[in-house]
N, C-alpha and C positions, 0 to 999 in steps of 0.2 A: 329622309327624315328618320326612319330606321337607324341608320348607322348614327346619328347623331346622340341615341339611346343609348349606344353601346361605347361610346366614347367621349360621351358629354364629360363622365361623372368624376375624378380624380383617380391616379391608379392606384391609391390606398382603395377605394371603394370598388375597382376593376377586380381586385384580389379576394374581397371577402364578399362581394354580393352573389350569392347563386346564379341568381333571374341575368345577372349582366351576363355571369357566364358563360348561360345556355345561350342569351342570345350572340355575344360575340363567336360562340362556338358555331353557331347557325351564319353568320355573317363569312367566318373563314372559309365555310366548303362553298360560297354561292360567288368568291372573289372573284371565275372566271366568266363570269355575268354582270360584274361591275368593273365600269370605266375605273379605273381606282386611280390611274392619274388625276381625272377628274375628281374625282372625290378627295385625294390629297392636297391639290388648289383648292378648291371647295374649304377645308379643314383650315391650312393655311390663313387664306383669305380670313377669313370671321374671327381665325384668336389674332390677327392684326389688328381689325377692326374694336373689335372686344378691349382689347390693348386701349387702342387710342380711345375709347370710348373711358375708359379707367382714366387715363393720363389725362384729357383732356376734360372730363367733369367729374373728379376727382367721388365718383362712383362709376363698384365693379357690380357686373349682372350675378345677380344669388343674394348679395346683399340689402336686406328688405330695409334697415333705417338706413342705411344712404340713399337706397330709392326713393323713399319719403320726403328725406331732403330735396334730394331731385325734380321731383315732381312739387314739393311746396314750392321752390323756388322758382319754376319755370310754366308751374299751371294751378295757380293758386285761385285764378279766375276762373279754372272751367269743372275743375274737379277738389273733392274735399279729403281731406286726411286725418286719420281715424290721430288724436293725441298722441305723443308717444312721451313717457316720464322718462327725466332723467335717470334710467336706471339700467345697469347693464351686468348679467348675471352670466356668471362663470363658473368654471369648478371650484377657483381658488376664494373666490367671496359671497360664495350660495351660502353660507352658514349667518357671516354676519349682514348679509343683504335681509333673510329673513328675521332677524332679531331685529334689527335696527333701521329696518325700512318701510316693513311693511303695512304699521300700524300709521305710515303716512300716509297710505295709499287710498283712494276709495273703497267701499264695500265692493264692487266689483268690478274688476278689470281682466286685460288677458295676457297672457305670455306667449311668446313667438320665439323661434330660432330669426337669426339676424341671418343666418344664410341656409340654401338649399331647402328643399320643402319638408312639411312636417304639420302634424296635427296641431290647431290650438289649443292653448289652455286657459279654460274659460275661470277667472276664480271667481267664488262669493262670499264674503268673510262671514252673509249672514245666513249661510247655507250649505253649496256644494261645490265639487272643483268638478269640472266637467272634461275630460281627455280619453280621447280616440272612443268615444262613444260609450264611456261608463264613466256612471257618478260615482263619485268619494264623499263623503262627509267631508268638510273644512275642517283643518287643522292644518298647522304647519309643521305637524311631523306626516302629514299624508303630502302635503306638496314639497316639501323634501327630497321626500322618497320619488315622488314624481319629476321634479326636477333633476334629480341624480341619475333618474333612468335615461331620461332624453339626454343629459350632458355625459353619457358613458360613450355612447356613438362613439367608432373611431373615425371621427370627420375634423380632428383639434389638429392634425400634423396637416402641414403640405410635405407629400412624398417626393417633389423633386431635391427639397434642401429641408429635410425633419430636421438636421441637426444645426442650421443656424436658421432655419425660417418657420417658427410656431407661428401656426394658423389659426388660435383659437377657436373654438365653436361659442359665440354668446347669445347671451338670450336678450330678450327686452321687453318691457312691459310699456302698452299701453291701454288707452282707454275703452272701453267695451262701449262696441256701438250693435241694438239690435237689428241682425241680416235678415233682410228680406228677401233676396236671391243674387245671386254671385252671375256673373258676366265674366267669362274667358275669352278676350278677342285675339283669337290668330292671325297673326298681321306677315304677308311674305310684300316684302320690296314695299311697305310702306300700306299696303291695303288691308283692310281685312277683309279672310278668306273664308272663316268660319268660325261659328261663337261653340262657344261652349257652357251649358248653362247647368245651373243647380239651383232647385228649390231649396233654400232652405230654411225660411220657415216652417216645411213640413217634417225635418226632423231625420230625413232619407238623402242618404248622400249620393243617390242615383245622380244622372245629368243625361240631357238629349244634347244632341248639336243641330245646331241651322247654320243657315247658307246668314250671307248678311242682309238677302232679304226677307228674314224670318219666314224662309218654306223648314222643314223638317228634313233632316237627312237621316237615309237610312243606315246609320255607323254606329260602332259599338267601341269606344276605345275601353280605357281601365273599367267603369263603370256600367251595368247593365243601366238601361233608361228608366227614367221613372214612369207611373203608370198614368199620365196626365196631360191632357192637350192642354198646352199656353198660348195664348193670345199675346203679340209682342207690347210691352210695358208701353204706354203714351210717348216715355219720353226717351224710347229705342235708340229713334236712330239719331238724339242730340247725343247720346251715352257710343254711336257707334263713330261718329265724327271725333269726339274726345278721343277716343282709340288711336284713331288713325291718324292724328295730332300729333300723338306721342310718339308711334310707332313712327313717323315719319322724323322729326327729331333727333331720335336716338339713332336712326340712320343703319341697321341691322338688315339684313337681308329677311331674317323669319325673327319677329319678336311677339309674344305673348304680353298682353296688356290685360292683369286680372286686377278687376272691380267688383263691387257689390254694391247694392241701394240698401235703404231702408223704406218702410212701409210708404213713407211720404215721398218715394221716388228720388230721394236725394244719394247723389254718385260718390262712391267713394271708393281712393285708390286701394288697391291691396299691396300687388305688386307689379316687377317687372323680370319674367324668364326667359329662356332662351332654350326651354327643354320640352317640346311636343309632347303631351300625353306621361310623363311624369317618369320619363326614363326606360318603364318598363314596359308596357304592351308595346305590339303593333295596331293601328287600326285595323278593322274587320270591317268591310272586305278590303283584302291588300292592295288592290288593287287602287282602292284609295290612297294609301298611299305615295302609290307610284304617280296620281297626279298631284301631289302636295311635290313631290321631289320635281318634277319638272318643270314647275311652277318656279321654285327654287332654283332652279339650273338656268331659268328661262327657257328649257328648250319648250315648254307650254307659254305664250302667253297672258297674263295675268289680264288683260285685256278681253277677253274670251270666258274667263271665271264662268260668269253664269251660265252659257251654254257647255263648258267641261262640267260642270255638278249638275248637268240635267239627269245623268243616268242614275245618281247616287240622291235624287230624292226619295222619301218615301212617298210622295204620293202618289208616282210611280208605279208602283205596286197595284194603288187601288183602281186606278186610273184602267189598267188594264186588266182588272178581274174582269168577265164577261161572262154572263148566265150562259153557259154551253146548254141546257136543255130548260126547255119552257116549264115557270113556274103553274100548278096546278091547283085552284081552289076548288074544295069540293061543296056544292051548293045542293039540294037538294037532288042529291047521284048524280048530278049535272055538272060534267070536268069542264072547267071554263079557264082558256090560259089567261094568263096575267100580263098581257100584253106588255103593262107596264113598267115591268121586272128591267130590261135590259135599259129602257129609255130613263130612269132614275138613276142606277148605277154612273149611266155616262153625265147624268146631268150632275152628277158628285162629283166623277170625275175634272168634268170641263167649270165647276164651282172652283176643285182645288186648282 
């Protein structure tokens, strides 16, 4: 799953990203520790698949409105999809798109990259524009400028044929739906393996991960965790079945299936990737990793899942703190142990 971070991305973006650097620089001294034939079928295999998944439902993974498509057209019964307006912005029609469009548009909607990942842009014509976590005042010389930032990216070539094959980078507006918390379900060989989740109603783009039976795992990918025990949502594990619906479908060895609800529990698609953890960490501890990859490889059975994530719970942890020296209350000079002390702790434990 590592390696798939460091060669997911295009090699315009292998050239100019640091973070890929370092890490394909780290991936080249460890090659005599990697089966790399392996890994080369491995490689193979999925831009085949990848291929025929393009050829054959005329959507390619990175591409957020043809996944929309995709998903309106083949699960319009199970899951909902956020509007998306006819509108598709560019470097070359960012000028007249805002003259001449956008006094059609609602008072608030968002803007998105059509491919690879990136911060939303929430707008309010009767307020503020909301990106990468600071407010603007509205005006269409502030979203502009903001949209000229994100369209500078150089992500607009494909580097295998720049010179007959422009790649444009577009954008697309749709409708603004209030998120209640975001759902990232890691799906290998069609299951999913572990969620990934974000408050975000509270405004902290932290996220924890669980197992898919809502235990807590003790893992730290791109984000530190937020500081909050959840209670899995009512309607969990009808939202974890949808996942695995799709992930089974699309037919992918490892697919990511990202949703969000709103308040009243209703599911809506985001997207659909193919890139663990967002290109650039590794999971912490690595070790995790290495069973996400053999999971992948099958040399782990997916069959087994919840006994391989036993070690990587957090409850884990609590389970086996144990009062090494007897608690002491002090009662009128009179030391009286707390007999209690060890027999709560395990009663927490054997709770979680």
């Amino acid at each position: 799953m590592r390696e798939s971070r460091i060669y997911g991305h295009n090699k315009g973006h292998l050239e100019s990203c640091s973070k890929c650097k370092e890490y394909k620089a780290e991936f080249e001294t460890k090659k005599d520790t990697i089966d790399m034939e392996k890994f080369n079928v491995m490689v193979q295999y999925e831009k085949g698949k990848i291929k025929a998944y393009k050829d054959e439902s005329d959507i390619f993974l990175g591409y957020k409105l043809q996944s929309k498509y995709y998903i309106n057209k083949h699960f319009s019964d199970d899951i909902h999809i956020a509007v998306p307006f006819n509108i598709l912005i560019n470097k070359e029609n960012l000028t007249k798109v805002l003259l001449e469009k956008i006094d059609s548009l609602p008072n608030k909607f968002v803007i998105k990259k059509n491919k690879l990942s990136g911060y939303t842009i929430v707008v309010d014509k009767l307020g503020e524009i909301l990106y990468r976590g600071e407010r603007y005042k509205y005006s269409t010389a502030n979203l502009y400028e903001i949209l000229t930032t994100v369209l500078r990216y150089d992500y607009d070539k494909n580097p295998e044929n720049a010179s007959e094959n422009i790649d444009k980078m577009d954008l697309f507006i749709e409708e603004h739906i209030d998120v209640e918390e975001e759902y990232k379900f890691h799906c290998i060989h069609g299951k999913v393996v572990m969620i990934e989740h974000y408050l975000t109603r509270t405004g902290l783009y932290n996220n924890k991960w669980y197992t898919r039976n809502w235990q807590e795992l003790n893992l730290i990918g791109r984000d530190d965790p937020y500081p909050y025990v959840v209670y899995p949502n009512k309607n969990y594990y009808k939202y974890l079945k949808i996942a695995e619906k799709i992930a089974s479908h699309v037919n992918l060895d490892y697919i990511r299936i990202d949703t969000y609800t709103t308040s009243d529990g209703t599911l809506f698609f985001g997207e659909i990737s193919h890139s663990p953890n967002a290109f650039h960490n590794n999971y912490s501890p690595s070790k995790f990793d290495e069973l996400l990859y053999n999971l992948y490889t099958k040399d782990e059975s997916i069959d087994n899942l919840d006994t391989l994530m036993n070690e990587f719970l957090l409850f884990n942890k609590i389970h086996d703190l144990q009062v090494k020296e007897p608690i002491v209350n002090v009662d009128n000079n009179n030391a009286v142990e707390n007999n209690n002390a060890v027999e709560n702790n395990n009663a927490l434990g054997d709770f979680m």
